[in-house]
FITORVO-345792 format. One record per residue (C-alpha): residue in one letter; x, y, z. Coordinates in pm, whole numbers, padded with zeros to 5 digits. Last residue first. Layout:
BEGIN
+------+--------+--------+--------+
: resn :      x :      y :      z :
+------+--------+--------+--------+
:    a :      X :      Y :      Z :
...
+------+--------+--------+--------+
//
This chain:
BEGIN
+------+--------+--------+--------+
: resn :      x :      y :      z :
+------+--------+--------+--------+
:    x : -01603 :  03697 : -01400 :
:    x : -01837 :  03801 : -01146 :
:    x : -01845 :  04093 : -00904 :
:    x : -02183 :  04179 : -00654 :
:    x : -02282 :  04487 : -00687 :
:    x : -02070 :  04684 : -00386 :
:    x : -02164 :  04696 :  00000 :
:    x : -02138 :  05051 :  00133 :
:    x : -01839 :  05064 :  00347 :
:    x : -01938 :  04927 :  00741 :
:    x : -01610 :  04772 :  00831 :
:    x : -01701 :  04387 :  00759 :
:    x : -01812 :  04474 :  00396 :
:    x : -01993 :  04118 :  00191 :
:    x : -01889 :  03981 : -00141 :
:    x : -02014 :  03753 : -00348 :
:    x : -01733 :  03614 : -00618 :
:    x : -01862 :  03356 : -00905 :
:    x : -01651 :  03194 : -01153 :
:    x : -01326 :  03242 : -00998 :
:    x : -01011 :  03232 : -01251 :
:    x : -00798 :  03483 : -01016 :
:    x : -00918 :  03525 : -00609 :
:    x : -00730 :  03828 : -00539 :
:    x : -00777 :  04012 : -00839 :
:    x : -01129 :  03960 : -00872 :
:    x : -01163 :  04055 : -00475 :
:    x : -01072 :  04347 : -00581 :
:    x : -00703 :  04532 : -00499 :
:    x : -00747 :  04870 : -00331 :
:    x : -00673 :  05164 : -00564 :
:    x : -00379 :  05346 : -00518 :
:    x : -00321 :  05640 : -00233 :
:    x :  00020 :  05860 : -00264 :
:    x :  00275 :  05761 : -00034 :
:    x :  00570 :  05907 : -00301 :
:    x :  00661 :  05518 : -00373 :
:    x :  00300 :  05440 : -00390 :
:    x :  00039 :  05356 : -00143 :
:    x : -00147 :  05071 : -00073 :
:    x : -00470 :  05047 :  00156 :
:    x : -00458 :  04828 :  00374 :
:    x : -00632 :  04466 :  00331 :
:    x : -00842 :  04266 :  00611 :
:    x : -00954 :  03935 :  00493 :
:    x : -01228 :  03672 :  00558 :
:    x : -01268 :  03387 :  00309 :
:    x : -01515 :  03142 :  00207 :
:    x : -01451 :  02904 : -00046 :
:    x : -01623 :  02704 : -00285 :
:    x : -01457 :  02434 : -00511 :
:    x : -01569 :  02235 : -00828 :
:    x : -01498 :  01899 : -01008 :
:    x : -01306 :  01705 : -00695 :
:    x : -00996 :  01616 : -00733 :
:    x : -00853 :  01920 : -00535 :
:    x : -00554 :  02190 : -00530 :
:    x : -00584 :  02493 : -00357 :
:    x : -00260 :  02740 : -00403 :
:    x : -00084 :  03010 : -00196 :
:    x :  00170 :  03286 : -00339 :
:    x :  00418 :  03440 : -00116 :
:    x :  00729 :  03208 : -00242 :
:    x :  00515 :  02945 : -00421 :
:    x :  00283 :  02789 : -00152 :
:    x :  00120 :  02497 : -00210 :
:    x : -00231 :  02393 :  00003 :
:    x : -00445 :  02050 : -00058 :
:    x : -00834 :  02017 : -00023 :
:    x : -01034 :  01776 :  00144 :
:    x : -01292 :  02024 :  00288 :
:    x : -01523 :  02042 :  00007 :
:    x : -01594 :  02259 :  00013 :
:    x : -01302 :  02548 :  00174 :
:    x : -01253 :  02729 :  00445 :
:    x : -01024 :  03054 :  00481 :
:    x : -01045 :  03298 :  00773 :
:    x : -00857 :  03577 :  00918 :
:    x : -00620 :  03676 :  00586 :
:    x : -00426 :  03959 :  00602 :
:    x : -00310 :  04159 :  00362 :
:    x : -00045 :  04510 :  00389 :
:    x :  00249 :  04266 :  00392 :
:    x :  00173 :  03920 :  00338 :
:    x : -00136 :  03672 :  00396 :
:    x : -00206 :  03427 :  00158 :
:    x : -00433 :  03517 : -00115 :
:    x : -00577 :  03257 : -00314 :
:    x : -00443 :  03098 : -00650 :
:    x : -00589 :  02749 : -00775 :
:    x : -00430 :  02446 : -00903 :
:    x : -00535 :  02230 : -01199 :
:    x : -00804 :  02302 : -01422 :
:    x : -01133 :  02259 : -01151 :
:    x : -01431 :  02367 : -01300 :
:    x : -01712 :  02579 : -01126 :
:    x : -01480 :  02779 : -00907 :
:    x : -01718 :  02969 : -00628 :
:    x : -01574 :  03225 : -00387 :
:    x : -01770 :  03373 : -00069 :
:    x : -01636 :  03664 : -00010 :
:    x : -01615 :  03858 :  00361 :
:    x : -01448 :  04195 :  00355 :
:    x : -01205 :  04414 :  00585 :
:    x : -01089 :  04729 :  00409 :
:    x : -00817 :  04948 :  00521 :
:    x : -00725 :  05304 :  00563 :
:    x : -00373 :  05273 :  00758 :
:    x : -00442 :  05240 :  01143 :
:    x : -00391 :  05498 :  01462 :
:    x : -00173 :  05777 :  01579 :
:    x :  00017 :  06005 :  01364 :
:    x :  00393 :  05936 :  01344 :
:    x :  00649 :  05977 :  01637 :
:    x :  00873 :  06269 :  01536 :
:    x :  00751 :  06510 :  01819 :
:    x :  00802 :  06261 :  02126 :
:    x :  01232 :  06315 :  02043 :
:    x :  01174 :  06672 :  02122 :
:    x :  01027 :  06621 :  02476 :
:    x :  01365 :  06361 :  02535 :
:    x :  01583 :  06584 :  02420 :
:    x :  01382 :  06832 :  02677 :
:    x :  01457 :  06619 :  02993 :
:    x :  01785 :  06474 :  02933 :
:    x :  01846 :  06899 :  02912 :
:    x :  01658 :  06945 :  03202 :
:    x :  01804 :  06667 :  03372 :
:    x :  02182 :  06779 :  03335 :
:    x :  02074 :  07121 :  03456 :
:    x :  01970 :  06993 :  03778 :
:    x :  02319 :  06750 :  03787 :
:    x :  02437 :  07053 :  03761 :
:    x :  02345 :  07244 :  04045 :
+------+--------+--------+--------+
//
């Protein structure tokens, strides 16, 4: 008889453990395809690298013969040539604040500093903003 009793209660601990599991599915997000142009080339250039809450899926560059440094979690082009344009795919979640409250999502601007042209295009069907430039 106990070792039936000894199941129900391994039974319902284990029930009340399922009810602190937190809601299913994925952090607001948005996924985005730029296209980046830098007209004159003043030493090294900041992109994102992917982190916490950022990921980046795709990042090509023209022309192709183009140098990476990273700087703790920053990443940087450098070229000789005169001008760069990239093309980059990323997925970013939304942040939050230290109560969980929603912020605003970081632009492209802000992601791709010193750019003189940024086209952007929505991968997750949001409406497609004006294009930014700087």
């Amino acid at each position: 008889m106990r070792r039936w009793q000894l199941a129900i209660a391994l039974g319902a601990a284990a029930l009340s453990a399922c009810t602190v599991l937190p809601k299913p599915g994925f952090p607001p997000r948005q996924e985005r395809e730029v296209w980046v142009d830098y007209d004159s080339m003043e030493g090294p250039v900041e992109v994102p690298a992917s982190r916490r809450g950022l990921t980046v899926t795709h990042l090509s560059t023209e022309p192709q013969q183009v140098r990476e440094r990273f700087v703790g979690e920053q990443r940087f082009l450098v070229t000789d040539a005169p001008t760069l344009q990239l093309r980059c795919r990323y997925r970013v979640d939304q942040p939050t604040d230290a109560q969980g409250r929603p912020q605003p999502y970081p632009t492209p601007a802000q992601l791709f500093p010193g750019a003189t042209r940024i086209r952007t295009t929505w991968l997750d069907g949001a409406p497609v903003p004006a294009p930014e430039q700087e």
